[in-house]
C-alpha positions as a printed NumPy array, in Angstrom:
array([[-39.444, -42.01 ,   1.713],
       [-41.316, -40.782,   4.202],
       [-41.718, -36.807,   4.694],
       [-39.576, -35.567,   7.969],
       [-37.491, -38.776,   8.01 ],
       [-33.687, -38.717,   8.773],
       [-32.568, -39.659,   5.366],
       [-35.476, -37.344,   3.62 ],
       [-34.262, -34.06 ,   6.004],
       [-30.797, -35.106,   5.41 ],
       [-31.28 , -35.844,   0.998],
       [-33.459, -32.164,   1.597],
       [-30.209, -30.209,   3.262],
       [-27.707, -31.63 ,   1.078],
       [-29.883, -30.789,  -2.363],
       [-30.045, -26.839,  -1.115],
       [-26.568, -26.822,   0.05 ],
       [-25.263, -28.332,  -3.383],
       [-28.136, -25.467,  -4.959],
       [-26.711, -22.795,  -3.129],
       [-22.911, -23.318,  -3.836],
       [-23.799, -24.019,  -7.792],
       [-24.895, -20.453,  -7.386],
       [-22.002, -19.   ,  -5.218],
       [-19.818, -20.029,  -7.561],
       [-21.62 , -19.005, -10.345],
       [-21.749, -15.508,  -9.403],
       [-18.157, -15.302,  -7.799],
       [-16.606, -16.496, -11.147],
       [-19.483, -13.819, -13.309],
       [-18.316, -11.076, -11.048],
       [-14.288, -11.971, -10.442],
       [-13.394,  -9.484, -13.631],
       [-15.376,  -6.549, -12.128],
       [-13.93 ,  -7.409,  -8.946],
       [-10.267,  -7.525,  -9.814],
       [-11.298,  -4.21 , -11.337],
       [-12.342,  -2.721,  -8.711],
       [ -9.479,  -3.855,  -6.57 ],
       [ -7.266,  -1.87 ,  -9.63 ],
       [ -9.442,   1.298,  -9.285],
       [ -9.2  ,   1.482,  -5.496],
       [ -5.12 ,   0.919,  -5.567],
       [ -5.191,   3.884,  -8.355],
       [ -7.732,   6.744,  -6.269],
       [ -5.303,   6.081,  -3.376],
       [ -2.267,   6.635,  -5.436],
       [ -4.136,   9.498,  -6.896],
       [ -5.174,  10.646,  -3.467],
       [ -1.532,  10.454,  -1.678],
       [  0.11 ,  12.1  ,  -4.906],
       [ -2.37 ,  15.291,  -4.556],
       [ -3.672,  15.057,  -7.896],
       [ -7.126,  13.812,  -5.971],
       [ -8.82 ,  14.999,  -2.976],
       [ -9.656,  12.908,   0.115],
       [-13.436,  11.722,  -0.4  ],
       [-13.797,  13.529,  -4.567],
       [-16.345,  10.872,  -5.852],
       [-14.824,  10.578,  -9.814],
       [-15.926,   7.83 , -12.839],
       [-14.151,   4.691, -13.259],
       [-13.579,   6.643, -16.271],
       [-12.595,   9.539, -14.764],
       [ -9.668,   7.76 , -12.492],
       [ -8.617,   6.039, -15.122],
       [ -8.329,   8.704, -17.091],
       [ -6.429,  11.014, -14.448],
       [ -4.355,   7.831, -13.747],
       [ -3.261,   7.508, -17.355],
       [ -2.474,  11.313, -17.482],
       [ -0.591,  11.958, -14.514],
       [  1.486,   8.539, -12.952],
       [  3.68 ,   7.025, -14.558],
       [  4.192,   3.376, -13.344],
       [  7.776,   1.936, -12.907],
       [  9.198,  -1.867, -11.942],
       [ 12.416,  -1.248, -10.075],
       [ 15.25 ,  -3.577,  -8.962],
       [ 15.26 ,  -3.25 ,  -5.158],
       [ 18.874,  -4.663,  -4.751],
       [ 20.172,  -2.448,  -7.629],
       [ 17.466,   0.352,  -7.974],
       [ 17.509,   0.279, -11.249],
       [ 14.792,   0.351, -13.629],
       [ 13.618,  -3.292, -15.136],
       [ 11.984,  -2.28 , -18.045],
       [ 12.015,  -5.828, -19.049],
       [  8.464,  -6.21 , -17.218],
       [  5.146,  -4.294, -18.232],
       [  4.476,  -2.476, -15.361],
       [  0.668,  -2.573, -15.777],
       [  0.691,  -6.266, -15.45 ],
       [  3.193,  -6.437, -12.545],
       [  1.545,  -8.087,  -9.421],
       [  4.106,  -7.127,  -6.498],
       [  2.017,  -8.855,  -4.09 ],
       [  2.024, -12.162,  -6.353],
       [  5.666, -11.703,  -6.562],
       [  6.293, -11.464,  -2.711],
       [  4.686, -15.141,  -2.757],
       [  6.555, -16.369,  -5.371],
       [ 10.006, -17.972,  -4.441],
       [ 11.314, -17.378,  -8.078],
       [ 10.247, -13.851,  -8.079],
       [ 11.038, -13.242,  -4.164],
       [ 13.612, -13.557,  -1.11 ],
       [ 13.277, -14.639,   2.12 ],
       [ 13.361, -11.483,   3.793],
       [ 16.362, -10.15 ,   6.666],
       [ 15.29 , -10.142,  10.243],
       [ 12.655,  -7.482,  10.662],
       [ 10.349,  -5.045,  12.785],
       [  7.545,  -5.444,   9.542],
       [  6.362,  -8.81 ,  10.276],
       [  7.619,  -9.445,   6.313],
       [  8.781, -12.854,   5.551],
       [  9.424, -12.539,   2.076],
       [ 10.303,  -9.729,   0.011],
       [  9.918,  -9.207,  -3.886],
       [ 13.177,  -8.68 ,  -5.725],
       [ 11.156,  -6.071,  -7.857],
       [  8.477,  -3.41 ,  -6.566],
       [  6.752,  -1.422,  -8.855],
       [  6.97 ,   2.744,  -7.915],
       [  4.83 ,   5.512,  -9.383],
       [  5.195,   8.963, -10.36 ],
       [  3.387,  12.105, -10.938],
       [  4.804,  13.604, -13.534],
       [  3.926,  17.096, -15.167],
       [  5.853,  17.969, -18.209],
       [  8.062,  14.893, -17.841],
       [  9.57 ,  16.103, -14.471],
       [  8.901,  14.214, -11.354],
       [  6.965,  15.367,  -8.957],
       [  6.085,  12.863,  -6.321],
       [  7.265,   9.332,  -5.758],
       [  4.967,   7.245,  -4.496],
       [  5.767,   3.64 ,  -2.571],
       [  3.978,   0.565,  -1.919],
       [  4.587,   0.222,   1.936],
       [  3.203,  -3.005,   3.48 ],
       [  3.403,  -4.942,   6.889],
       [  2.121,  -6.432,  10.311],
       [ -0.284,  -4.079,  12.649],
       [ -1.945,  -5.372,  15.181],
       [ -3.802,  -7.921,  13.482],
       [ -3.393,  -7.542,  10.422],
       [ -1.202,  -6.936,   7.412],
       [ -1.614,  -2.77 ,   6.302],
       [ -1.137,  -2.312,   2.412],
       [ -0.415,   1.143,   1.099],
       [  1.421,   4.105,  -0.207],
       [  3.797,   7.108,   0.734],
       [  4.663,   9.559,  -1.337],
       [  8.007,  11.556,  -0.729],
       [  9.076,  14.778,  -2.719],
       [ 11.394,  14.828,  -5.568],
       [ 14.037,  15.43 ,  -2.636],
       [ 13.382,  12.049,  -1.523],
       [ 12.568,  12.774,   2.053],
       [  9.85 ,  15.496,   2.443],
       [  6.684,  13.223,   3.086],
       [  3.769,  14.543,   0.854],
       [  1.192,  11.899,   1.998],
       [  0.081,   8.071,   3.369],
       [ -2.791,   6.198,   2.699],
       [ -3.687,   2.376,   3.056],
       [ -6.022,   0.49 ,   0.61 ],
       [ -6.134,  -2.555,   2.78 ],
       [ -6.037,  -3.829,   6.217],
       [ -8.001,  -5.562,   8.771],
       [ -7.082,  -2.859,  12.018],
       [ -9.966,  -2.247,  14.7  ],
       [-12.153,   0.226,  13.725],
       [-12.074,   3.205,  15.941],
       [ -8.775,   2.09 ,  17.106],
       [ -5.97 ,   0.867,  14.759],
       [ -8.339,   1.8  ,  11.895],
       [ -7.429,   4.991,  12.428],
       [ -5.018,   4.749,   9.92 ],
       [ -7.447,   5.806,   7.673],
       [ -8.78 ,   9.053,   8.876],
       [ -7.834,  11.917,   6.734],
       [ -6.571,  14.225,   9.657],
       [ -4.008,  11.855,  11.228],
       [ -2.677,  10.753,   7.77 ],
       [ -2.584,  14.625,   7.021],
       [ -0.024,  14.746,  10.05 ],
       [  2.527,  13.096,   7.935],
       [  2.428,  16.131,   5.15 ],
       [  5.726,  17.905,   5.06 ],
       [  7.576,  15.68 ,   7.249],
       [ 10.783,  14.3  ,   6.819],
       [ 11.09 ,  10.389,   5.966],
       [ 15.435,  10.659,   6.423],
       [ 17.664,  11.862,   8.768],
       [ 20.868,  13.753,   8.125],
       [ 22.741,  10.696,   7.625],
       [ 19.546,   9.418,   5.129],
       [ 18.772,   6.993,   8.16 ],
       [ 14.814,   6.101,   8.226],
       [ 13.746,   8.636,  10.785],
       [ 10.185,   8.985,  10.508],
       [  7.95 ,   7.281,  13.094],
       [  4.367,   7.489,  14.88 ],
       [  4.847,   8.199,  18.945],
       [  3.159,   7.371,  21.868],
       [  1.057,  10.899,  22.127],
       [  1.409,  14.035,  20.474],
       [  4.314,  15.458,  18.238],
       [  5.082,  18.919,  17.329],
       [  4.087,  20.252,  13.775],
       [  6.402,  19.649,  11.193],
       [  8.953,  22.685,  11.128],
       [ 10.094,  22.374,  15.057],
       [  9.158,  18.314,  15.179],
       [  9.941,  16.812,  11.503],
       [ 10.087,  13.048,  12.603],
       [  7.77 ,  12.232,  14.493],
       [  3.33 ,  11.926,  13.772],
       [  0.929,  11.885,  16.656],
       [  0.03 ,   8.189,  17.996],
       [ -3.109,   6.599,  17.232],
       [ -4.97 ,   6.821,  20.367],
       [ -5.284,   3.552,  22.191],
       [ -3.305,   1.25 ,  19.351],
       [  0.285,   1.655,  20.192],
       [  0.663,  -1.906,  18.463],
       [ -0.638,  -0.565,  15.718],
       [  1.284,   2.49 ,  15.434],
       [  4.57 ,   0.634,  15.987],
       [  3.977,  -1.26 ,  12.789],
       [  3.163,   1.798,  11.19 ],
       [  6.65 ,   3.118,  12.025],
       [  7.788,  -0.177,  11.247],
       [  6.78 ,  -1.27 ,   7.954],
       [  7.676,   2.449,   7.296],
       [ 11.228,   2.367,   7.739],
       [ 11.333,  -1.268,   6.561],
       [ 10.703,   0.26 ,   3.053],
       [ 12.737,   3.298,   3.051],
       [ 15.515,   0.939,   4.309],
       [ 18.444,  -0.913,   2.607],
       [ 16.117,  -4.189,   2.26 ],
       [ 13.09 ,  -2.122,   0.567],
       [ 13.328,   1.549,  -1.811],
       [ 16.645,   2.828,  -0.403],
       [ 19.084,   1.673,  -3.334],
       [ 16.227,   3.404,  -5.619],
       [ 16.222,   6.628,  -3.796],
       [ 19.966,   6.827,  -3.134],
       [ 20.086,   6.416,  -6.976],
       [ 18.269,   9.338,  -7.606],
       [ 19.726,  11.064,  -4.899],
       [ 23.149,  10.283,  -6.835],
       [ 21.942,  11.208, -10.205],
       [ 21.115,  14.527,  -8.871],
       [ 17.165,  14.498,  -8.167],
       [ 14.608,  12.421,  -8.906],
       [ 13.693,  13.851, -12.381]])
């Protein structure tokens, strides 16, 4: 076969292309385990972070977080129709986002503001917890931004409604823009605000420009500037989970039972 020939150019691309994905695919299943790991670690520093047991930016171990992990959350699976505990399922092995995909496991979901199509019928919740008393609850929270789907975390009191943090582990929002969600002054906004009005209504929500601090202006966080899309599914996916569909048979539980300890 002559050298620079069609079929030897063509025999030449297709030999590196098959090389290359041999070794792709070697080294995405070698690495899969540490990646899966380090999808755990990140989802536990930002549960850590929003319950106030870590700061915003601490650098810890993978040792170390799991090691504050271990010591101060305690990991639930919850009914979300009943909101009662199901501890028929190991928590630690729980996939709520597997679940939400799975028709046996899920629902399709009611007509919402979230962008959600499906919902789990169990969510996992976690709590700090110092001498067995409860001191935060902390929610997965998920739904549509602007373009993409936010993942994350709220943490409420053991009232049920004073907001002690947000945080998002995942989400594909414009940088600058929408992917603002991340930047530790606007999510420290949210810190003693209330999630519930009066009536235990979802009341929180993200305006269009700037709210008053918590004590005069309890429902309402600053806008992220120039992504009012985004902020809308902020508020959205929000109230979606504090609602009847998502945590609210949980909290009104507790709320029944006296307080969340």
């Amino acid at each position: 076969m002559r050298q620079y020939s069609n079929p030897y150019i063509i025999g030449f691309a297709t030999a590196i292309c098959l090389v290359c994905s041999i070794v792709v695919s070697t080294a995405a299943v070698a690495l899969r385990e540490r990646q899966d790991r380090n999808k755990v670690l990140d989802r536990q520093i930002k549960v850590l972070i929003v319950a106030g047991v870590l700061e915003e930016g601490e650098s810890a171990t993978a040792e170390e977080i799991e090691r504050l992990f271990e010591g101060n959350i305690r990991t639930r699976v919850v009914d979300l129709a009943s909101g009662e505990y199901d501890d028929s399922i190991d928590p630690q092995t729980y996939d709520q986002r597997r679940a939400s995909k799975d028709p046996a496991l899920s629902s399709s979901a009611p007509a919402n503001n979230a962008g959600l199509t499906r919902v789990p019928t169990k969510a996992s919740v976690y709590q700090r917890v110092e001498d067995d008393e409860i001191q935060s609850l902390i929610l997965p929270i998920e739904g549509k931004g602007l373009w993409s789907t936010l993942y994350g975390f709220i943490a409420l009191a053991p009232d049920t409604t004073t907001i002690q943090g947000i945080t998002f582990y995942e989400h594909g929002e414009t940088p600058g823009l929408g992917g603002e969600v991340d930047n530790p002054s606007w999510k420290a906004l949210w810190v003693g605000r209330r999630a519930f009005d009066d009536s235990w209504q979802p009341a929180v929500e993200v305006i269009k420009g700037v709210a008053g601090p918590a004590a005069e202006d309890p429902y309402r966080i600053d806008g992220l500037s120039g992504s009012t899309l985004t902020s809308r599914g902020v508020t959205n996916l929000v109230q979606f989970w504090l609602g009847e569909n998502g945590f609210d048979p949980y909290l009104e539980r507790l709320r029944a039972e006296g307080s969340a300890s």
